[in-house]
Structures are given as structure tokens and as C-alpha cells.
N, C-alpha and C positions, 0 to 999 in steps of 0.2 A: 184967613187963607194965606199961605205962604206963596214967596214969589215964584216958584212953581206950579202955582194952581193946586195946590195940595191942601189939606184941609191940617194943621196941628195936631189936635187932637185925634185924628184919623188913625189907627193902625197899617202899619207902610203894608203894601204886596196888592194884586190884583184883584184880590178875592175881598180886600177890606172892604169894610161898612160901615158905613155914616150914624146908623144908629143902633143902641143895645136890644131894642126891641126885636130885631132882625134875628132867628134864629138860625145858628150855624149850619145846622142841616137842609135848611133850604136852598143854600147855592146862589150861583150867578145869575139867575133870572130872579130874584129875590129884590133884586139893588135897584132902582130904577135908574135909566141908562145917565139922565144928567147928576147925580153922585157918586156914579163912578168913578175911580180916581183916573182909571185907564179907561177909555171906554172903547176906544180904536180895537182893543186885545180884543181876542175872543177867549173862550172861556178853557180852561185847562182840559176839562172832559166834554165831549158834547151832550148834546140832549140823548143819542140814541144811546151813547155808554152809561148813562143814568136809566133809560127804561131797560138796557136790558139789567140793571141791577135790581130792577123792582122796584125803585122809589119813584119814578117819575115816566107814565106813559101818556101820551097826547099832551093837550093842554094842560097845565097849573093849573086842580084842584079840579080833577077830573078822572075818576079811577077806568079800565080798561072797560067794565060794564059799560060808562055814561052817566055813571052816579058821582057825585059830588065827595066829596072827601076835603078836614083842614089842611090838606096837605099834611102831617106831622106823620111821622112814619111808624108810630104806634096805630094810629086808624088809616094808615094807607094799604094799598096793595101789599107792602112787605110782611105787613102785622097781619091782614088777613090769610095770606098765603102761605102753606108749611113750605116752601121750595127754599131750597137751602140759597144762602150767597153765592157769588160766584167760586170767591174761595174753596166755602164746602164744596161745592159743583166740582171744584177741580182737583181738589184731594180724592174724592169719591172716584172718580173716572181714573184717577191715574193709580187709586187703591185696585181695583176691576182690572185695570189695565194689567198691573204685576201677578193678579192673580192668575190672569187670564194665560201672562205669558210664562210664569209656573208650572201652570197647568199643561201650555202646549210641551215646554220641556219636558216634563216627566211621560207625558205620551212619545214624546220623537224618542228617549232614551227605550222606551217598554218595546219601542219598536226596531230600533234599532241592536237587541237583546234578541227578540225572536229572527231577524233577518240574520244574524250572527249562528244564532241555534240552526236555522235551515241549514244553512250554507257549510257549519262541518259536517250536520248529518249526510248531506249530500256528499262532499267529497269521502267523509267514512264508505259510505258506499259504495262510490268506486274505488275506493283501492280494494275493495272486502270483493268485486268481482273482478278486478285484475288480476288478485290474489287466488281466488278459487280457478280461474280459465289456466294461469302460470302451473301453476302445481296438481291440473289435471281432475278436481276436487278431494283431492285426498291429502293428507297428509307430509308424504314424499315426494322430492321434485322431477318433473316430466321434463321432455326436451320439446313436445308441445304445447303451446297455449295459442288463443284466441282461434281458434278453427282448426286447421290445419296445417298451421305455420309454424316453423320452425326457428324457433329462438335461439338455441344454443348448438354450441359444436355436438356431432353427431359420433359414434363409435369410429375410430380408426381417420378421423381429419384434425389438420395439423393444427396448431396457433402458433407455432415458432419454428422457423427456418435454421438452418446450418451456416456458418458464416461463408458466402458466394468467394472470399478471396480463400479460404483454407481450401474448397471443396473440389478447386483442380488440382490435381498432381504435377509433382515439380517436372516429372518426365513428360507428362504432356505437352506444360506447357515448353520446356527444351525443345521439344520435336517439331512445333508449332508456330513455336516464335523462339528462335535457335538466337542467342547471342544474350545482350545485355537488356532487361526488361524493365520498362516501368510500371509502377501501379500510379494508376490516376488518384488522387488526392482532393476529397478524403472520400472514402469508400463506404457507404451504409449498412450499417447495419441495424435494425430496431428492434429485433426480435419475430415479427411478423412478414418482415423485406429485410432481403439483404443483396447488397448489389458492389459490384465489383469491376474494374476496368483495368486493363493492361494495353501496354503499347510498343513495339518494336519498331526503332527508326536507325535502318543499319543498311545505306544502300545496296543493292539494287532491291531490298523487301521494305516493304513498309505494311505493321500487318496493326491491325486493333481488334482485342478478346472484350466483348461485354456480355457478363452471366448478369442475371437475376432473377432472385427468387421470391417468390410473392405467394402469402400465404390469404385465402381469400376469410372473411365473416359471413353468420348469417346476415342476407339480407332480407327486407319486405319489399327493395324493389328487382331480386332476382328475381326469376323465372322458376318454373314448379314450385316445391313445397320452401323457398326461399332459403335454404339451408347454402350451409357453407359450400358447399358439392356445387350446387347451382349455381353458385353467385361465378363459382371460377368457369365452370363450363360458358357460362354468357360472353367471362373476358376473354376466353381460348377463341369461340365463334366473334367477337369484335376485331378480334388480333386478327384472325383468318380474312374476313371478309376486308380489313383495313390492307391488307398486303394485294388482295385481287383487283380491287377498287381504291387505287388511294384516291383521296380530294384531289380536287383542280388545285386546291392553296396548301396540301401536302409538301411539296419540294419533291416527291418520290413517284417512281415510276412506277408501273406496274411488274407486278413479281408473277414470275414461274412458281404457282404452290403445286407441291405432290406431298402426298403421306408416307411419315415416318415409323412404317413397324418393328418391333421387335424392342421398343422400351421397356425399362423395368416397370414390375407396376402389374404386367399381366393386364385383365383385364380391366382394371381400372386406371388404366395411362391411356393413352391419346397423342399424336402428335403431329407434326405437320414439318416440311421446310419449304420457305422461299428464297427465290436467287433474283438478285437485282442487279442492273446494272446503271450505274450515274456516270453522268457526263457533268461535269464544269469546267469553264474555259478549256476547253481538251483533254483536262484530266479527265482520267477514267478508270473509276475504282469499280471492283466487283465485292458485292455481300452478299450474304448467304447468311439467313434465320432461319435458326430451329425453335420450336416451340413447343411444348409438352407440358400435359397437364397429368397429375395425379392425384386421384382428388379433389381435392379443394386446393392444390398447391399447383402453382404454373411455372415452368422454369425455363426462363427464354436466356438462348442463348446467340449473338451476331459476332459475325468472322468476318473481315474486310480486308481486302488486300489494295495496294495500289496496281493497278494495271501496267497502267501509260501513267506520267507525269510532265504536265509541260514544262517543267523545269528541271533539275536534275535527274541523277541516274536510278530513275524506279523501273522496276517493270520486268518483264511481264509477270503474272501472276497463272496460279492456275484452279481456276474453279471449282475441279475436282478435287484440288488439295484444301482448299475454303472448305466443302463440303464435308468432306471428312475432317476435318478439326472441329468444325459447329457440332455433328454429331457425336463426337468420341466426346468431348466435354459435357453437351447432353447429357448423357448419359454414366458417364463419371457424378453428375450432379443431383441427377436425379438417384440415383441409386441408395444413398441416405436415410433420403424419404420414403423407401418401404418398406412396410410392417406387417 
């Protein structure tokens, strides 16, 4: 014995054994505890990681019946039993495993293949009855589709306005606004609106001209068959009712409306004017709107004069002369527009 307590000829490690007779397979309950070289250690694997290997359950030399066995692992539990090691155990389960999760792929793709296939036939379908309701079921296209609404412009309604700054006449506007004139900057035009503004600042007048012209679309949230026609008739009646009743948070007063007959148009014009009058800090300007629809086209026109001014020399103005200048431009404007 070395002065370690160690035996010489011993093989060094915890699992050494004192004698050859001791076969290697037998393990750490094998050695009896006063030759161990360690005996404090416990053993590398327990007993229950040995029986679930098959080699070793309950007692030493005692198979899982209660029959006797050499212990040697040809006539133990492992030699009689076909159950694989744990090894094989876990190749096998993780072989099942890959196939298993193969298998779920190739299902999630089959399915996710037919969810694919529903879902254009599906949308093929609706466009195939958008398509049939738009064009009426026939071949050639309608200006109805889906019931009886109206999608597209109808016979004789506009989509493009005249430009608002060409459409008054230079003599009008001399008569109206006599001196040197501005146009307000920049003026719209878009093809569907066109809107224009002038302004005379020449005391004792101080006058401002605003045209525009507003070409309306079908809509689905006008009123009757939602055609272009209706959409503007809605905004003629908004304009109307917003002049008799402005809001509390308007800035505007209530207007004197009466109807304006004899626009061009015949009987597809309409029109209407209001006269306002505002007060701010003493000033006091008077306006006067006309407004006329033809069609599906609106064409509003506001005349304003200074009255009184609290500060330099404006004033007075005359109503009836506002009046007739919204209408004579009216109607200069609208005249274009029929067809």
C-alpha cells in the first residue's frame, strides 16, 4: 500500500478493482466497500440508471420475475429480453419522430394547396359576378350595374368644366368692378372644378367676384338612382338649406333666399340667390349668391361689396347693383354648359 492508501498494483480511477476475477461488467456494487480505493465517492451511474438499462433491477442476482440469475448479462434480463438499449430506444423514437414530422409537413402543404385553390376560385367568382351585373349580362357595356345604380356618367352630364377665370367677359367684369383688377393667386383649375377670384380695391368700392364651377360624379351615397344628376341636386339642396340655416359656428348670418328663373338650361337648370348681410367691428359688407345647377354641373357665383368701413373711405354700396352682377356673371357662366 502506497502512502496514500492506495494499493500499487491497483488500476488508478474509482471504478478500479482489487482483483482480476471481478468482471468488468459487474460495476460498483461488485467491489466490496473496504477495497475500494474511494469509497466516500458514490458511483458514476446509479442503480436506477443501470435497471433502466436492463442489466441490473432490484437486488444483485435477482431478475425482475424473483428468479435468480449469475448476474452476467448473457443470462440476465438484457439476454432474455428482445428490447432494444437505450441507444436503439432513442434512434428508433427520434427515426418515428422525423417521420412523423414529414409526414405532418407534407399534410400542412396538401392543405395549405387546397386553401390556396378555394380562395381564387372564390375571388374568380366575384369578379365573374361584378363583371356580369357591370355590363348588364351581355356582352356590351350598360351605365347600370348592381340593381339600379348608376355608375357611370349618363347622356348629356359633364366631366369637365370651362376654365371659371376665361368664362367672364372682360366687359362684364369693367362694368362690375370698373378700374384696375386682381385675380387672386393661383386660381383652380382641374378639369372637373374650376374656380376663380377677383378683387377691386379702389376707394370708395371695394368689390370681390368668386365663380365656381363644380362638375359632380356618380355617387352610391347620393340620392335616387346615384347618378351624376343626383349627386349635384343633393349639393344645390345642402347649399340652399346651408344659406337659410347657417350653424351657430358658421361665422354667417342668415340669408334672404328667392329663386332665380330664366337660366339657361331650360328645364334642366335650377337656381336660387341669397343676400347676406355681415357686421365686423362696424364694418359692414353686403353679399349676394347665386347659385345654379345644370345637371350634374353647379355654378356658384358670390358678389360682395364693402358697405360702411371702419376705417377708410368705402361705402356705400348698393344691393341691387351686387344683385345684378352675381346674376349677369351666372349666367354668362353657365351658358357654356348647354348642350
Amino acid at each position: 500500500m502506497t502512502q496514500y492508501g492506495s494499493f500499487p498494483g491497483r488500476p488508478r480511477g474509482r471504478r478500479a478493482r482489487p482483483d482480476d476475477d471481478v468482471p468488468e461488467w459487474a460495476g460498483f456494487d461488485a467491489v466490496p466497500e473496504d477495497q475500494r480505493e474511494f469509497p466516500d465517492l458514490a458511483p458514476i451511474r446509479g442503480r436506477d440508471a443501470r435497471a433502466r438499462d436492463g442489466q441490473v433491477q432490484g437486488e444483485q442476482g435477482t431478475e425482475s420475475n424473483g428468479q435468480p440469475y449469475d448476474g452476467h448479462p448473457s443470462s440476465g434480463p438484457g439476454h432474455r429480453s428482445a428490447e432494444p438499449g437505450p441507444v436503439e430506444a432513442f434512434s428508433e423514437r427520434w427515426r418515428r419522430r422525423g417521420s412523423a414530422s414529414r409526414g405532418d409537413r407534407r399534410a400542412d402543404r396538401r392543405r395549405r394547396r387546397r386553401l390556396l385553390a378555394a380562395g381564387s376560385g372564390a375571388v374568380a367568382l366575384v369578379i365573374a359576378v361584378a363583371v356580369y351585373f357591370l355590363t348588364g349580362g351581355s356582352g356590351s357595356s350598360a351605365n347600370l350595374g348592381l340593381g339600379s345604380l348608376v355608375t357611370t356618367f349618363l347622356p348629356g352630364e359633364l366631366q369637365q368644366v370651362p376654365n371659371a377665370c376665361t368664362s367672364v367677359s372682360s366687359a362684364t367684369l369693367g362694368q362690375y368692378l370698373p378700374g384696375q383688377r386682381k385675380v387672386a393667386a393661383p386660381p383652380l383649375n382641374t378639369g372637373a372644378n374650376s374656380e376663380c377670384t377677383w378683387t377691386l380695391d379702389k376707394p370708395p368700392l371695394y368689390r370681390v367676384l368668386e365663380v365656381n364651377i363644380q362638375a359632380y360624379s356618380p355617387s352610391g351615397l347620393a340620392s335616387g338612382d346615384g347618378s351624376a344628376t343626383f349627386a349635384a341636386v343633393d349639393a344645390y339642396a345642402e347649399a340652399e338649406t346651408a344659406k337659410q340655416n347657417p350653424g351657430p359656428r358658421s361665422g354667417q348670418p342668415k340669408a334672404t333666399v328667392t329663386d332665380v328663373p330664366g337660366m339657361p338650361g331650360g328645364r334642366d337648370s335650377v337656381a336660387f340667390q341669397a343676400t347676406q348681410v355681415f357686421q365686423n367691428n362696424g364694418a359692414i359688407t353686403d353679399m349676394v349668391t347665386v347659385v345654379v345647377r345644370y345637371r350634374n354641373v353647379i355654378v356658384t357665383v358670390v358678389m360682395n361689396g364693402l358697405a360702411h368701413a371702419n376705417t377708410g373711405n368705402y361705402g356705400p354700396v348698393s344691393p341691387s347693383q351686387l344683385s345684378s352682377a352675381a346674376q349677369t356673371v351666372a349666367q354668362q357662366v353657365t351658358a357654356p354648359l348647354v348642350h
